[in-house]
C-alpha positions in Angstrom: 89.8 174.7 43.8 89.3 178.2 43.5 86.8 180.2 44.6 86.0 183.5 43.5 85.2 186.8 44.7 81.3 186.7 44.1 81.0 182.9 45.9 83.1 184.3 48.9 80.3 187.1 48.9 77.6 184.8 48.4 78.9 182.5 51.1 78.9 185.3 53.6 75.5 186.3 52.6 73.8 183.4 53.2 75.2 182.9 57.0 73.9 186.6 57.2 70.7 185.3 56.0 70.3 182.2 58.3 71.3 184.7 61.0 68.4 187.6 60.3 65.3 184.6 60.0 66.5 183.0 64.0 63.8 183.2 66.3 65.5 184.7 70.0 66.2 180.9 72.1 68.0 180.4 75.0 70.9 179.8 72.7 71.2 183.5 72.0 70.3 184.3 75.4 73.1 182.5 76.3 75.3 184.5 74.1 73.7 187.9 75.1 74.2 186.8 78.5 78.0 185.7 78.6 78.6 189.1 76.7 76.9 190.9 79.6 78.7 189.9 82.2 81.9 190.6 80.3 80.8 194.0 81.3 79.4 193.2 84.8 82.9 192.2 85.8 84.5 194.8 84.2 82.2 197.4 86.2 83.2 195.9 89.5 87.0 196.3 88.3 86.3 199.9 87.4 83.8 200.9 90.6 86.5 199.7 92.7 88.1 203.1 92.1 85.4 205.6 92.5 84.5 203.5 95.9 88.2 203.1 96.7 88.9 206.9 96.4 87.7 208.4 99.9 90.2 206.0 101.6 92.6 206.7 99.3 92.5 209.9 99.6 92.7 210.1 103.1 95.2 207.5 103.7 97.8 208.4 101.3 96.7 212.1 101.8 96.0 212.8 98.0 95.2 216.6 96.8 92.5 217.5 94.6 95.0 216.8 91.2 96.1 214.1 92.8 92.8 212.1 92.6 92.1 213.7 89.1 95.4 212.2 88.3 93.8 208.7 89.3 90.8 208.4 88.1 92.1 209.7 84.5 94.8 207.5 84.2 92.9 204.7 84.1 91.0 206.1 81.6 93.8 207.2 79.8 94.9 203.2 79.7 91.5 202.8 78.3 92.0 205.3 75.8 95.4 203.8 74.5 93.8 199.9 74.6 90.9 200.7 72.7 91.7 201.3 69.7 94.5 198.5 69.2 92.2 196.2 70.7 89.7 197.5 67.8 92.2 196.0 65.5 93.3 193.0 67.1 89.3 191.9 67.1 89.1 192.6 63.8 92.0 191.0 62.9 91.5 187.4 64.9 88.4 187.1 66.5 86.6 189.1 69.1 86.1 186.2 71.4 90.2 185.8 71.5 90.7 189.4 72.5 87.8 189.7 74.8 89.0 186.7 76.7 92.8 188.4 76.6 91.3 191.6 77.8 89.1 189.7 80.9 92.8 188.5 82.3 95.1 191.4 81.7 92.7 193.9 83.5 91.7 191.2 86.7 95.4 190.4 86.8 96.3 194.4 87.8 93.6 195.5 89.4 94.9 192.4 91.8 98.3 193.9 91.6 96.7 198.0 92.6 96.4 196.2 96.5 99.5 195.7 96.4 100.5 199.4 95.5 103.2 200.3 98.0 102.6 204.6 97.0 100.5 206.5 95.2 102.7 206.8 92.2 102.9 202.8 91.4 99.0 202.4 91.9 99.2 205.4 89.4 101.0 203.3 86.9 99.4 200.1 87.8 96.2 201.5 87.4 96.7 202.9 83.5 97.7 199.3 83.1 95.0 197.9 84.3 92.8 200.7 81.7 94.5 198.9 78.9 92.6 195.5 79.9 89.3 197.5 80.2 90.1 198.8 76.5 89.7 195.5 75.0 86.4 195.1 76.5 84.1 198.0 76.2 83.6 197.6 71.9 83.2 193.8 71.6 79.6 192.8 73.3 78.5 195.1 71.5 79.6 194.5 68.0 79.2 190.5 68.7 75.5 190.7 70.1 75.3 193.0 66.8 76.8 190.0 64.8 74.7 187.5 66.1 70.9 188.8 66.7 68.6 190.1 64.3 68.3 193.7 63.1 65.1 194.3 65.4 66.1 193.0 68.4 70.2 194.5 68.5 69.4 197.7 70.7 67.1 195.8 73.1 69.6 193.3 73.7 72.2 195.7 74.0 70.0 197.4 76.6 69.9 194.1 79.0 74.1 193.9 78.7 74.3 197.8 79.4 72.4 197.2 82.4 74.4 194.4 83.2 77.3 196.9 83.4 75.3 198.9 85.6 74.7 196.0 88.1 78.5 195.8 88.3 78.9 199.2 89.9 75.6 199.1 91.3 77.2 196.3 93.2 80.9 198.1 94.0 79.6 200.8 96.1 77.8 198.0 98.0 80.4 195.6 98.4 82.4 198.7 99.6 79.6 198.9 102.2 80.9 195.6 103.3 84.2 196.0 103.4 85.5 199.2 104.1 83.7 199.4 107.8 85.8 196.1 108.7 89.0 197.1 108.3 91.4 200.0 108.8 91.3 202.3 106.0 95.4 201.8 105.5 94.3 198.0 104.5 90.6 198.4 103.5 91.4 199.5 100.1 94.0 196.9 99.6 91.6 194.3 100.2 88.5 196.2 97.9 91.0 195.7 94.9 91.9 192.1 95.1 88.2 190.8 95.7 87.9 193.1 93.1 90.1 191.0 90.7 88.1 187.8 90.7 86.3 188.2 87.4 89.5 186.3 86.3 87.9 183.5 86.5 85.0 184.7 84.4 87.3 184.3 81.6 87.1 180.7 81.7 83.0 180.8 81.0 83.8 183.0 78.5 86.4 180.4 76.4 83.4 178.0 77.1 80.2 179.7 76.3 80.7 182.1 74.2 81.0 181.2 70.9 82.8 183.5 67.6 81.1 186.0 65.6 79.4 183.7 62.4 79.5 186.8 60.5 83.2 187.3 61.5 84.1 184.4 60.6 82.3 184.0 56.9 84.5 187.4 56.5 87.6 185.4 57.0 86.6 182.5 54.7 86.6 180.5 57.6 83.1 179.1 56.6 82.8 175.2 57.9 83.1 177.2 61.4 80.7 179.8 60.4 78.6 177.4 59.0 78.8 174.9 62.6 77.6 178.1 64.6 74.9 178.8 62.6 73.7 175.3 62.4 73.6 175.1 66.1 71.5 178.2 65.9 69.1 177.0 63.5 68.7 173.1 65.5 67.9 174.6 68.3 65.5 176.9 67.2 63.6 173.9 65.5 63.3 172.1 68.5 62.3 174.9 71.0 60.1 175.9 68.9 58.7 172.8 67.2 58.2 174.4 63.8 60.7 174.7 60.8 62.1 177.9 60.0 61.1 180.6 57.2 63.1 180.7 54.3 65.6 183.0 54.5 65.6 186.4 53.0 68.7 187.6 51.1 70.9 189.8 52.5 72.5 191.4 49.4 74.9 194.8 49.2 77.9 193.1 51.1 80.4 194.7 48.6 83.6 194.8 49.8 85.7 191.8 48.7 86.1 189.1 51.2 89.2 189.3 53.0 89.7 192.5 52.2 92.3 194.4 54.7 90.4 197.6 56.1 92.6 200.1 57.6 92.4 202.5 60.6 92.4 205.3 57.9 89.0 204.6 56.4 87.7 206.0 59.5 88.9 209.5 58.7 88.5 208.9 54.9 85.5 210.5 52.6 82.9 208.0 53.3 82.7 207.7 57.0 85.0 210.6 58.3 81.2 212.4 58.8 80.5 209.3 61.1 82.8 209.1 63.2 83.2 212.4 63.7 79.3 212.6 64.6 80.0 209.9 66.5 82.6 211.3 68.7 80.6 214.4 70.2 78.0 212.3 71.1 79.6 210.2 72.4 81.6 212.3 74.8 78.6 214.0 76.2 77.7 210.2 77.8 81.0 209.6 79.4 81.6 212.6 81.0 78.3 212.1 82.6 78.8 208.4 82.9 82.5 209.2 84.8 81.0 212.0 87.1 78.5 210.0 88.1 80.5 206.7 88.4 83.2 208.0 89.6 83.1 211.0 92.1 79.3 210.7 93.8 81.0 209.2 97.3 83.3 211.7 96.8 81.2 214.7 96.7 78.8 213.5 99.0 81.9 212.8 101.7 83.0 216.8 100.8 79.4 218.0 102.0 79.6 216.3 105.2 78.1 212.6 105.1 79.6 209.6 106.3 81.4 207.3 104.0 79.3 204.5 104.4 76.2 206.8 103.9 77.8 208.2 100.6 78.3 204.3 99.5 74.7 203.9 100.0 73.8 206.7 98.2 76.0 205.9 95.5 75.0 202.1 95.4 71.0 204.7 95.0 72.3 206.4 92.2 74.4 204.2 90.1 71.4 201.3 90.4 68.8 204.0 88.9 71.1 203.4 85.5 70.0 199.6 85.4 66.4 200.4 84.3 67.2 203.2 82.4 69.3 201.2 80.2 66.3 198.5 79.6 64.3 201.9 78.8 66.6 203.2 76.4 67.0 199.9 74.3 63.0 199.7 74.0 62.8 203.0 73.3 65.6 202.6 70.6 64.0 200.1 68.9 60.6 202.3 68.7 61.6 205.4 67.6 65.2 205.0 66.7 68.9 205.2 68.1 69.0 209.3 67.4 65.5 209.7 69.2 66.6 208.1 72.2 70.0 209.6 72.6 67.8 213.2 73.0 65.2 212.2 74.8 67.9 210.4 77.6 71.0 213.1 77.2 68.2 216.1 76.8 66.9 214.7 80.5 70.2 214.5 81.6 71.5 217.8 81.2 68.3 219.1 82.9 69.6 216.7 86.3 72.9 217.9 86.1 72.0 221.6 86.0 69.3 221.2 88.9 72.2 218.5 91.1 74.0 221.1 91.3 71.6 224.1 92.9 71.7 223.5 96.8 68.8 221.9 98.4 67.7 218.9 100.2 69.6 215.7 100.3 66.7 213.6 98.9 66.5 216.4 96.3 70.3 216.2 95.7 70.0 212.6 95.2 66.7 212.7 93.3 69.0 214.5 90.4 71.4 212.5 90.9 69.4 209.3 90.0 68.0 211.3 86.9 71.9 212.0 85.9 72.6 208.1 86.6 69.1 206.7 84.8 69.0 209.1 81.8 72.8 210.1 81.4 74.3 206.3 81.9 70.8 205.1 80.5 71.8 206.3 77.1 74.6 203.7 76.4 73.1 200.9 74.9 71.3 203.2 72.0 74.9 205.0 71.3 76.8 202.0 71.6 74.8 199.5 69.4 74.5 202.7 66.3 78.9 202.7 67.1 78.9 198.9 66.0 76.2 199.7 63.5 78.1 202.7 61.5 81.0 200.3 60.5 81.5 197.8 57.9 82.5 194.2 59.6 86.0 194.8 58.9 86.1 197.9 60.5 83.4 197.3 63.3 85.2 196.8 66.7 88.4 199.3 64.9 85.7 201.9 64.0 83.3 201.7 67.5 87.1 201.4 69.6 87.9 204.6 67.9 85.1 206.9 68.7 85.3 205.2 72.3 88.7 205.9 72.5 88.2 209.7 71.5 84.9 210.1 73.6 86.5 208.5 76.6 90.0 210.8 76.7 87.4 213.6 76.5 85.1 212.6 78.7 86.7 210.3 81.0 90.3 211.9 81.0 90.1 215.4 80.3 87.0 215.9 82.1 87.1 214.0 84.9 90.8 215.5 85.6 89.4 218.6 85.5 86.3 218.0 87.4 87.9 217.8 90.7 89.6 221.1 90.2 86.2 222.7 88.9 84.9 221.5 92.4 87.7 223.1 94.3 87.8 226.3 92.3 84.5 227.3 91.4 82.1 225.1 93.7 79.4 222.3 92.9 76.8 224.6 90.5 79.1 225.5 88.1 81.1 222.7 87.9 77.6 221.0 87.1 76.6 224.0 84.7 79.7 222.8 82.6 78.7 219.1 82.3 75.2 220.0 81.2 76.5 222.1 78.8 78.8 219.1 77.0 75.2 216.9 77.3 73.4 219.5 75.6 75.9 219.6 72.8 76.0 216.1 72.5 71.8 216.4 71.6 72.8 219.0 69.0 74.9 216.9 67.2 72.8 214.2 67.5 70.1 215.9 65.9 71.9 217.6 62.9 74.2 215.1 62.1 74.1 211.7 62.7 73.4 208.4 60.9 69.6 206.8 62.2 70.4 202.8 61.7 67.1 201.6 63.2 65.5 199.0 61.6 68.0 197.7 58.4 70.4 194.5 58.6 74.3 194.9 59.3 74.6 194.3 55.3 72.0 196.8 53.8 73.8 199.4 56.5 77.5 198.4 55.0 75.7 198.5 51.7 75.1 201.9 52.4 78.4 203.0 53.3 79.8 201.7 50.5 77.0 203.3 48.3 77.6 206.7 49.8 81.1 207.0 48.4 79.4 207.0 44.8 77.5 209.7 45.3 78.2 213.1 44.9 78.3 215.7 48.6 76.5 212.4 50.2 79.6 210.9 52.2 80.4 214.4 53.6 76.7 214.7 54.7 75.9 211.6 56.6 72.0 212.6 56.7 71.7 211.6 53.2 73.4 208.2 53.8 70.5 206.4 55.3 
């Protein structure tokens, strides 16, 4: 039998609909929980570097460009997996790629303690960047999938912070390690414990079940349907009371199965988008990268011990953890665009007072305000990325602006940052980062899309609306 169009539509609909009326359970905290720690092992993977980089640098006697160099090529493999990744999710499933991703990146950052030079722990390290592409967009855009419209952010919030935890915990396992062992070996060692969020994969394949939303997409609806059904059980019997009808999510108008390509981004109805997107987002990882990155670094340059900078660090990167619960509640209450100026706007401010000389709790005061404003304002940005996107360009379209945000932010600026340091000193340098957070607010405040409050469906309704109208799709104000 045949079914048409409008059923396949219909179909999807209703899962949509079964979706928005779920009470939160532990069933979706389960979900929001296995997606968190997606990111929690990625963090330790990534904070191995920034921690790693004082020995390195002193052991394999590494110039200024030289850790540049490093810390941007494995951005730069982030860059180039993102956006393919994007595809592949949208193409098979995010929980396939996710689960890909979780391997390939454990599986090198293993293989960068074994690094006999400088120049094949280059290479192995962009390698290992293309693993940590896969994972950035997908919790995200499942969460997104899965929980209701006024609840996404907040959610978002707790797996943001769980990334924070993971390099709130590098610095500190450096702590541990580093003192133990000769700084020729220490390193080696930090990367392979490093790698054991392999086995995380497995909990992943187990726990974390497919996008139903995804899935209706596909036609794969008995699946779709078995998720949901799950959902709605357990609901009923935490809760003891039958659920309310469901309200109809209607506007889904793109044809089922309809093959959504990487050009739509750039195309009339949501080129304003991602472009909008893009600048904002690139004012939050260059902060996120200086911060993350080159604190034990900088504190090392102005005369502390390693193991006193690790602490420090371990100070700074953990003030991100609440700010990241902060900015999910406060992106719920007044909006994704209200708190990405209120966080980046407080940001800026920390990064042009880090870098005026003064005390060292001063200098780490600012530093906190960098870490819990600057990194805090990830899980408002990267729930409205999901949110901007229609399903079957969700993880493609939030890859994308990652990808471009990240080259700017976490290649082009972190390469440059050391340099900036040498050349012109720690206040200017800092001047400069500001400066890109400040424009980031701008943008934000002229020209982006506020999402806050409507379904996944009235939001791709939207989109698809916005193409009808005359000047609207170029002015992305108007669309919402």
């Amino acid at each position: 039998m045949t079914i048409n169009v409008a059923d396949k539509i219909a179909a999807q609909e209703t899962i949509a609909s079964r979706l928005e009326r779920l009470p939160v359970t532990w069933l979706t905290w389960r979900i929001v929980i296995v997606a968190g720690l997606a990111w929690f092992t990625e963090a330790l993977s990534i904070g191995s570097l920034g921690v790693s980089l004082p020995a390195l640098r002193a052991t394999l006697h590494l110039t200024p460009g030289d850790v540049g160099a490093l810390v941007a090529f494995q951005t730069f493999g982030v860059v180039i997996g993102l956006i393919p990744a994007g595809r592949l999710a949208d193409r098979f499933g995010r929980k396939r790629i996710l689960i890909g991703g979780i391997i390939w990146y454990s599986l090198f950052t293993f293989l960068c303690g074994l690094a006999p030079s400088y120049d094949v722990l280059l290479g192995v390290r962009f390698l290992a960047g293309l693993g940590m592409g896969a994972i950035f967009p997908l919790p995200y855009a499942i969460v997104g999938e899965f929980v209701r419209k006024n609840h996404r952010t907040m959610f978002n919030g707790f797996m943001d912070a769980c990334l924070s935890v993971g390099y709130f915990v590098a610095p500190l396992l450096g702590f541990v390690v580093f003192p133990h062992f000769s700084p020729t070996v220490s390193w080696r060692i930090f990367f392979m414990i490093a790698a054991s969020p392999i086995i995380y994969a497995w909990f992943v394949y187990w726990l974390l079940p497919e996008s139903p939303r995804w899935l209706a997409r596909k036609g794969r609806m008995a699946e779709a349907e078995t998720i949901v059904a799950t959902m709605e059980a357990e609901a009923i019997r935490l809760t003891g009371k039958q659920l309310p009808a469901p309200v109809a999510q209607t506007g889904m108008t793109l044809p089922a199965g309809r093959a959504a390509g990487f050009a739509q981004l750039f195309g009339p109805r949501l080129i304003g988008r991602t472009i909008a997107r893009c600048v904002s987002a690139t004012g939050v990882f260059f902060m996120f990268y200086v911060v993350m990155s080159y604190m034990p670094t900088i504190f090392v340059a102005h005369g502390y011990k390693f193991a006193t900078s690790l602490i420090f660090t371990a100070i700074i990167t953990g003030a991100a953890i609440p700010g990241k619960l902060a900015n999910g509640w406060v992106a719920e209450r007044l909006g994704r665009r209200a708190a990405y100026v209120i966080f980046m706007g407080a940001a800026g401010t920390g990064a042009l007072l880090f870098g005026i000389p003064g005390s060292i709790i001063g200098t780490v005061f600012y530093a906190c305000v960098m870490s819990f404003f600057g990194t805090g304002a990830f899980p408002a940005l990267k729930m409205s990325l999901a949110e901007q996107y229609p399903i079957e360009l969700r993880a493609t379209g939030a890859a994308t602006v990652e990808a471009v945000s990240r080259f700017f932010g976490g290649v082009v600026g972190v390469y440059a940052l050391p340099v900036l340091l040498h050349r012109y000193g720690l206040a200017t340098s800092f001047i400069i980062i500001a400066v890109v957070a400040f424009i980031g607010v701008a943008v934000e405040l002229t020209s982006t899309v506020e999402t806050r409050g409507k379904t996944l469906e009235e939001l791709e309704h939207n989109v698809v609306a916005s193409s009808a109208g005359a000047g609207v799709a170029n002015n992305p104000r108007n669309v919402v």
